[in-house]
C-alpha positions as CSV (number, residue, x, y, z in Angstrom):
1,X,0.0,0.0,0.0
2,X,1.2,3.6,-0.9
3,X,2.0,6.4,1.6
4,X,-1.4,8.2,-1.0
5,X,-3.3,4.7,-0.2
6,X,-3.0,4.9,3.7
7,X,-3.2,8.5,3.8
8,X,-6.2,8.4,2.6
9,X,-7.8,5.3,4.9
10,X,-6.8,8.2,7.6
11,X,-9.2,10.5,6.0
12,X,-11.4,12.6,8.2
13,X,-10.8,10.4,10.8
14,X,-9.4,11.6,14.1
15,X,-5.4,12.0,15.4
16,X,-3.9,8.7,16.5
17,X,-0.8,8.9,19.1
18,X,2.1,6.2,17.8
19,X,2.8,3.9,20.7
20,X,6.3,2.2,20.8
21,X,9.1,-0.5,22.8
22,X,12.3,1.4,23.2
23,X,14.6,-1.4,23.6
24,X,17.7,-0.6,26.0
25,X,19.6,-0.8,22.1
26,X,17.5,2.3,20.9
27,X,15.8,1.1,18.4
28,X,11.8,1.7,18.4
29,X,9.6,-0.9,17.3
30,X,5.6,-0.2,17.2
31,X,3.2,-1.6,19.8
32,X,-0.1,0.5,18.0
33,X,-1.8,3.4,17.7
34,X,-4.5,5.1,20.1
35,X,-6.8,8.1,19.7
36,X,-5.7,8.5,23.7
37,X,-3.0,10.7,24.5
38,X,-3.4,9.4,28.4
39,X,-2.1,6.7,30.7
40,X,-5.4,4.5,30.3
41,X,-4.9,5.1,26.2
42,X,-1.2,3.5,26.4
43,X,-1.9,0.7,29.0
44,X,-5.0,-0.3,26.7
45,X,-2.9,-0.3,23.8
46,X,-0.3,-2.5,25.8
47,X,-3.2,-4.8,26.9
48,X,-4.7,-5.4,23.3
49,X,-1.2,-6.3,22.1
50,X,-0.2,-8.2,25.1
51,X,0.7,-11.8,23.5
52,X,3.1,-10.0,21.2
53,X,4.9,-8.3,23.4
54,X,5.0,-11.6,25.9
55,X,6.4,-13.4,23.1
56,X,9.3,-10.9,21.6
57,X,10.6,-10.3,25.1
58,X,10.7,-13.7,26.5
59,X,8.8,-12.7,29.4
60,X,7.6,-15.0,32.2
61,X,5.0,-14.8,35.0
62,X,7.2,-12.7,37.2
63,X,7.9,-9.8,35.3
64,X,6.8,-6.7,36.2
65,X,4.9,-3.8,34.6
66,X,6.3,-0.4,36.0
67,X,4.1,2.8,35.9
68,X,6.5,5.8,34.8
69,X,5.7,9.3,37.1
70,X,3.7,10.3,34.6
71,X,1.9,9.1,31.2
72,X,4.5,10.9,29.0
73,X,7.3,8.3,31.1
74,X,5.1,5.6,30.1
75,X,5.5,2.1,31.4
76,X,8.5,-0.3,31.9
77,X,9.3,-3.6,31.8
78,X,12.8,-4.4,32.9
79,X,14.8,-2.3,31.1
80,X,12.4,-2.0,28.0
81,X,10.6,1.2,28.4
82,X,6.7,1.5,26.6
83,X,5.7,5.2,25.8
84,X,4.2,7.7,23.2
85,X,6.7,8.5,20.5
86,X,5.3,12.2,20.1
87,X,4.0,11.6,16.5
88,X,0.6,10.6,15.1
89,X,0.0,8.0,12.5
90,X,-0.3,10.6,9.9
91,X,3.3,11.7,10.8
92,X,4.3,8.3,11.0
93,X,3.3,7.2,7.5
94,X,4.8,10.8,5.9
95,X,8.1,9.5,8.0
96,X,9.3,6.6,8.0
97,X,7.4,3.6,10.2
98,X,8.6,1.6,12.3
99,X,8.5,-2.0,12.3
100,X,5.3,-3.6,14.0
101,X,5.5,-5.7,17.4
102,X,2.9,-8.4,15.3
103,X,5.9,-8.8,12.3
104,X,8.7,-8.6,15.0
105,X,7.2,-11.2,17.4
């Protein structure tokens, strides 16, 4: 699909906030995209994409889910941190997107 094609899906819809892993490495890999700019908004995204991110980290019963001070810190898990990137999906797809937890896992 062209950057045109998925521009145009976006169309009179409203602003989604880009939701990414930052792996202690740097690199940024997408967990999703929520019209919530808010602590519930992230941990619902986390939630929905749960499996995938239980399987590309290895995790196991015992790991623990971190609440950052605010929802800007976002959440952490070990040294992997879960947070808004600062740009929509419109930004995103004009940019250059990063890879998607669901192809990664």
């Amino acid at each position: 699909m062209t950057k045109m094609e998925k521009l145009e899906r976006l169309h009179n819809r409203s602003t989604r906030y880009e939701v990414a892993m930052i792996q202690p490495s740097g690199e940024r890999i997408l967990i999703g995209y929520t019209s919530r700019k808010s602590r519930h908004g992230l941990l619902e995204r986390l939630r929905t994409q749960g499996p995938q991110i239980i399987a590309f980290l290895g995790l196991d019963d015992n790991a623990a889910m971190v609440p950052g001070k605010n929802a800007a810190a976002g959440f952490r898990i070990g040294e992997t941190v879960f947070r808004f990137t600062g740009r929509t999906q419109r930004d995103a797809i004009m940019e250059n997107e990063l890879r998607f937890i669901g192809a990664a896992a």
